[in-house]
N, C-alpha and C positions, 0 to 999 in steps of 0.2 A: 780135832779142832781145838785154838787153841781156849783158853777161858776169854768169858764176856769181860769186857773192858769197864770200868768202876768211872762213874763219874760223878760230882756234885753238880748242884744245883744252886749258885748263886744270886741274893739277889738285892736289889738296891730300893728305898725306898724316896722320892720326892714330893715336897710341899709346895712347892710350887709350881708338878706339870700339871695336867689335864689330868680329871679325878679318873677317869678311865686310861688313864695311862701313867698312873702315879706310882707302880711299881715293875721294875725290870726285872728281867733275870737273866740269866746266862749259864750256860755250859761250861764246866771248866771240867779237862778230860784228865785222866788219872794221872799224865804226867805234868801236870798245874797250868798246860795251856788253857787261854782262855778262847773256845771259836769266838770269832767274830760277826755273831749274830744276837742281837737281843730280843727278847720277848718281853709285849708291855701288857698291861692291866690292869682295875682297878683294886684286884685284891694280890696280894701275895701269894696263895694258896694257888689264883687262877694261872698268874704268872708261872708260877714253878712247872705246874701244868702242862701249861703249853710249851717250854724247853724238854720238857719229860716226854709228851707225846710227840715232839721232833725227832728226838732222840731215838726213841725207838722203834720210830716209824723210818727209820735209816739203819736200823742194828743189821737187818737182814742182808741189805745190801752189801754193807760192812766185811758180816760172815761170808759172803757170797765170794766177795771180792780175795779175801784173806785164802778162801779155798782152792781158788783158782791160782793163785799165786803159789802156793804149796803143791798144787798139781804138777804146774807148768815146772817148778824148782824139781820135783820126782822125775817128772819123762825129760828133763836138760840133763841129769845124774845118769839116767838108763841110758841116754844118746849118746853121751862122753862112755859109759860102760864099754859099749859097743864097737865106738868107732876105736876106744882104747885094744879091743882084742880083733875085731881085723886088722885094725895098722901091727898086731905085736902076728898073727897067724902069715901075714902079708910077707914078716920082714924074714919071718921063719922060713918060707916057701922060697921066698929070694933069697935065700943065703945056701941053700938046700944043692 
């Protein structure tokens, strides 16, 4: 499997929204994307929070996703293996 993916936890602070929504934050994934989802609240700590608890409330899935990819890349390798050595046993036998 391969390693868990590093993210930060950005976040923005306003004086002028709604006190319950005067701090955002955001995802930015280890290669400096930023998703395009915010989390709001009134403290920073709570914001960070809740991009954290998104996050990894989606890691599984992630894994999930990542592994099945890598499987399906394994038995597409063994498929080509195979069809490579009946097409070469194939050309043997007709040539024979």
């Amino acid at each position: 499997m391969s390693k868990p993916e590093t993210v930060r936890i950005v976040t923005y602070h306003s004086t002028n929204a709604e006190a319950r929504k005067s701090w955002l934050a955001f995802i930015v994934e280890a290669n400096g994307a930023y998703l395009p989802v915010r989390f709001q609240s009134d403290t920073e700590e709570a914001a960070k929070a809740l991009a954290q608890e998104e996050w990894d409330r989606h890691s599984a899935e992630r894994e999930a996703n990542q592994a099945r990819r890598e499987e399906g890349r394994r038995k597409a390798a063994e498929t080509l293996a195979r069809k490579a050595s009946v097409s070469t046993a194939h050309k043997i036998n007709s040539e024979e």
